[in-house]
FIDO-845092 format. One record per residue: residue in three letters; x, y, z of N, C-alpha, C in turn. Coordinates in steps of 0.1 Angstrom, whole numbers. Example, Ala and Ser with C-alpha at 12.3 -4.5 7.8 and 13.67 -1.06 7.14 Angstrom:
# FIDO-845092
Ala  132  -57  78  123  -45  78  132  -33  78
Ser  128  -22  71  137  -11  71  129  0  79
# end
This chain:
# FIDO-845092
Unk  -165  -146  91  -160  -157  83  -157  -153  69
Unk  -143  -157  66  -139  -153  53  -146  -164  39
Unk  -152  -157  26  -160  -168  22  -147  -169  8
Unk  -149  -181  4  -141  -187  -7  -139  -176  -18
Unk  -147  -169  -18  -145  -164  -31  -135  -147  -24
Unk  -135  -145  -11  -127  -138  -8  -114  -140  -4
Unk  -114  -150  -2  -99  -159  -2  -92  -158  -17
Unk  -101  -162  -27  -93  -167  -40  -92  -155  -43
Unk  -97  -140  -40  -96  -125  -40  -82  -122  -37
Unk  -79  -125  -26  -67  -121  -19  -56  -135  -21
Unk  -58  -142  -27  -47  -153  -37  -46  -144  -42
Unk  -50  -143  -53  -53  -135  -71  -43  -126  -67
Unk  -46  -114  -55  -42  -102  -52  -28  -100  -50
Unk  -27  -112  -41  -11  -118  -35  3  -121  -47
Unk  -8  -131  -55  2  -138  -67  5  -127  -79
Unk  -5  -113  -80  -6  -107  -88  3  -101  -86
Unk  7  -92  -72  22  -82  -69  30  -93  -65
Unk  32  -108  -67  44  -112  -65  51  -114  -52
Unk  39  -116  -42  43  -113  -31  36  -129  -24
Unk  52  -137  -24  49  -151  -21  48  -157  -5
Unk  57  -147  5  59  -150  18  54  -138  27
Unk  44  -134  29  43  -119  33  48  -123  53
Unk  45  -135  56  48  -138  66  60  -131  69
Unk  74  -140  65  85  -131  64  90  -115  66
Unk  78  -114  55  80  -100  47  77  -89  60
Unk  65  -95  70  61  -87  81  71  -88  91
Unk  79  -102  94  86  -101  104  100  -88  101
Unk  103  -89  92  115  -83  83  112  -69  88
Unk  98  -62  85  90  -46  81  90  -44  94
Unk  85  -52  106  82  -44  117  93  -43  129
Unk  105  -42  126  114  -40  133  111  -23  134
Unk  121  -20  150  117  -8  154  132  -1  154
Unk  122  13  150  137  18  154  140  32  161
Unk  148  36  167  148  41  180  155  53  174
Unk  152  68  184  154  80  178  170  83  191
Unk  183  83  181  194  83  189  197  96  195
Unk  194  107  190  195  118  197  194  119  210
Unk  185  108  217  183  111  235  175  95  234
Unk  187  94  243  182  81  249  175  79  256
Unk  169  86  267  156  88  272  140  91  269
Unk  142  92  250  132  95  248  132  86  234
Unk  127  72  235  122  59  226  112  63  213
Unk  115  71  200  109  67  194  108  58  189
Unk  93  50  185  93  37  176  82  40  163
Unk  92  37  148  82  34  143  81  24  127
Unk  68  19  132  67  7  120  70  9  107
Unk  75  -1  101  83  2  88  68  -4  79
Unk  63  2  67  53  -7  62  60  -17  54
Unk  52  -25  51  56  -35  42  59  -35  29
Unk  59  -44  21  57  -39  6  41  -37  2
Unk  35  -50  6  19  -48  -1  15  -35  6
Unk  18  -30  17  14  -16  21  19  -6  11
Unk  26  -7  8  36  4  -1  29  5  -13
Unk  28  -10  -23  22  -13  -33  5  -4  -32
Unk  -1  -8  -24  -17  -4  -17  -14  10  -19
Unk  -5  15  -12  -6  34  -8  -4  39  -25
Unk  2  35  -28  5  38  -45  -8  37  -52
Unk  -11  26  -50  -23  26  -59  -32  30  -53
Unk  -36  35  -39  -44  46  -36  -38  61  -44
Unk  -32  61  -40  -24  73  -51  -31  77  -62
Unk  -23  67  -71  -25  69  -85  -44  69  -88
Unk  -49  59  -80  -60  61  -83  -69  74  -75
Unk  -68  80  -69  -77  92  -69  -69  104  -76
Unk  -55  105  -77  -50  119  -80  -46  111  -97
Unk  -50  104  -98  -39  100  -116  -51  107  -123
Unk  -44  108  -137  -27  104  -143  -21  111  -133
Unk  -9  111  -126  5  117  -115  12  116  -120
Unk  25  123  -120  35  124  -118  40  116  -110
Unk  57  107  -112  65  102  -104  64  106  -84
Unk  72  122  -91  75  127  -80  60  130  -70
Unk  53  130  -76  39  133  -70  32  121  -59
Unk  34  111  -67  34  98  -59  40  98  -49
Unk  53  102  -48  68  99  -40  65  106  -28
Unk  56  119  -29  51  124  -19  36  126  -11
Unk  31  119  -20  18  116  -13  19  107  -10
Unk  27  95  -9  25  80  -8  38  81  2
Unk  43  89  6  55  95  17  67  78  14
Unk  72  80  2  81  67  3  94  79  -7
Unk  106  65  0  118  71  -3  120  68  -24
Unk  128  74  -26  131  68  -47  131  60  -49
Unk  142  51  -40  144  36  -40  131  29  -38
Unk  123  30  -27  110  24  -27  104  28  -39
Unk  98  42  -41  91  40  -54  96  36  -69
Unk  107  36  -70  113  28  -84  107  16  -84
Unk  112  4  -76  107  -6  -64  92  -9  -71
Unk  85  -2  -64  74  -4  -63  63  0  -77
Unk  69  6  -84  64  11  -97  64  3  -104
Unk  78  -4  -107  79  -16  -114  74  -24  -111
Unk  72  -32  -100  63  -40  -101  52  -39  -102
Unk  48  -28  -97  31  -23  -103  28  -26  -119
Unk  32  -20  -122  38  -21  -145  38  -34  -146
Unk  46  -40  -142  46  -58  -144  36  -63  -139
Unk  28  -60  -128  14  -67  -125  5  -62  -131
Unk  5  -52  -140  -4  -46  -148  -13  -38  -140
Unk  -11  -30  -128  -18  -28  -121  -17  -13  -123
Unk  -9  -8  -127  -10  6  -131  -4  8  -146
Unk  -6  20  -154  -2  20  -163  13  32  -167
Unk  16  33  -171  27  44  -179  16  58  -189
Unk  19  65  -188  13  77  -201  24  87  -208
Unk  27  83  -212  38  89  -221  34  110  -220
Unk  42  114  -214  36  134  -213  50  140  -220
Unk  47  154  -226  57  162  -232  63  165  -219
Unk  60  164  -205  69  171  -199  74  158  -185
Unk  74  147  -196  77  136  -183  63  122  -186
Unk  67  114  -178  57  103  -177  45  104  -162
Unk  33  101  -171  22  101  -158  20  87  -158
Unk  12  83  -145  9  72  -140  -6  73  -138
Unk  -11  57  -145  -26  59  -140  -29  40  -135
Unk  -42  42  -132  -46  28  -126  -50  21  -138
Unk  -52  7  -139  -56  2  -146  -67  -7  -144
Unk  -77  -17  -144  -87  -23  -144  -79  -32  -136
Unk  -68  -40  -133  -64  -50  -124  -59  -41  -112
Unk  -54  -25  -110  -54  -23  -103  -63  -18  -94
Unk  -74  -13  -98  -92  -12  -96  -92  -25  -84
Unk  -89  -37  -91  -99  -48  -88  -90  -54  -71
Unk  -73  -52  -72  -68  -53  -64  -71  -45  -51
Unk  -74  -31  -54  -75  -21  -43  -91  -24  -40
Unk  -100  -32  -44  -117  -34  -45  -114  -44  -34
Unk  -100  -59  -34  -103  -71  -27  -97  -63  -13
Unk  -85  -52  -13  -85  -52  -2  -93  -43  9
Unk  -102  -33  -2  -113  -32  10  -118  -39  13
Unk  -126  -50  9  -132  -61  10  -128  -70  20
Unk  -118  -69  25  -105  -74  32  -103  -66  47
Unk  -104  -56  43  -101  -47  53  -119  -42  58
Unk  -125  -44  51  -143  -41  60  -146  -55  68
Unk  -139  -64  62  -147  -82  72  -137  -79  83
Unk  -120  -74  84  -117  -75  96  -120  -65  102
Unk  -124  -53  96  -127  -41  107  -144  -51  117
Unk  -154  -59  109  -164  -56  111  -159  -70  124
Unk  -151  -80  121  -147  -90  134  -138  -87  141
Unk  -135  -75  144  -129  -67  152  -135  -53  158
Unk  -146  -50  156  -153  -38  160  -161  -39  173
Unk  -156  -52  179  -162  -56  193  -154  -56  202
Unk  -138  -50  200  -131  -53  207  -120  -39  200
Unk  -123  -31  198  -116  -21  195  -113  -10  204
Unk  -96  -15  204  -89  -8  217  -80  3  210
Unk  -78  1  199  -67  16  196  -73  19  182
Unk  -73  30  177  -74  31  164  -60  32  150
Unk  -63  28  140  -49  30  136  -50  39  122
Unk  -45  45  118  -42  56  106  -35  51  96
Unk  -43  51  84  -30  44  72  -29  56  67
Unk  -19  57  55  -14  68  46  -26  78  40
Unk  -37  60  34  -52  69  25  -63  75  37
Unk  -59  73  50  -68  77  60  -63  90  63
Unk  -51  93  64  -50  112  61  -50  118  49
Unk  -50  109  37  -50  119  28  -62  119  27
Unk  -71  113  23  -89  113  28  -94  126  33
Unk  -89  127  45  -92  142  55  -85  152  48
Unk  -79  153  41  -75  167  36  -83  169  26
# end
């Protein structure tokens, strides 16, 4: 059972990246798409969303920051366009910060971005734990392999 004050967590969390319909936003992300080389052989795979994108970043930035752009761009495995994208709005939700370097700009977390990546574990331990009775596949996010390295 989700309690009020983890609800208004994941408001806060939601209204903070600007992210008003994720409904949508999911139906839009999980289109599949198929490997043309041989048509006998169907790859599929899920596109993430933005709040995933947003999430993977600020897993990023928060264990390896201050980072580098391009550093993000590769551990957080997203194209320029996504991370431009996704930076800026991080900067505007105050969720990560800018650091001015002699040899380029670093990126670090900031105390709203702490608190965002805090609601969605928080989020993600109540559904693993109402889901752990019925767990039929396992699934791998971006911070779950970089973890193991």
């Amino acid at each position: 059972m989700t309690s009020n004050l983890e609800k208004r967590g994941l408001h806060e969390t939601l209204e903070i990246l600007n992210i008003s319909d994720l409904e949508e936003e999911e139906k839009r992300d999980v289109e599949m798409e198929t490997d043309h080389f041989d048509s006998s052989l169907v790859i599929r795979d899920a596109k993430r969303s933005k709040l995933e994108r947003y999430l993977d970043i600020l897993k990023v930035v928060s264990e390896f920051g201050p980072i580098r752009r391009t550093h993000v761009l590769y551990r957080a495995n997203l194209s320029w366009n996504e991370l431009r994208e996704s930076l800026e709005t991080l900067e505007k939700a105050e969720a990560i910060t800018e650091i001015p370097n002699g040899k380029g700009t670093l990126y670090k977390i900031t105390g709203t971005g702490q608190s965002i990546l805090s609601h969605y574990a928080g989020i993600q331990s109540s559904l693993s734990k109402a889901n752990s009775t019925k767990d039929t596949t396992t699934s791998y996010s971006i911070w779950d392999r970089m973890s193991k390295t």
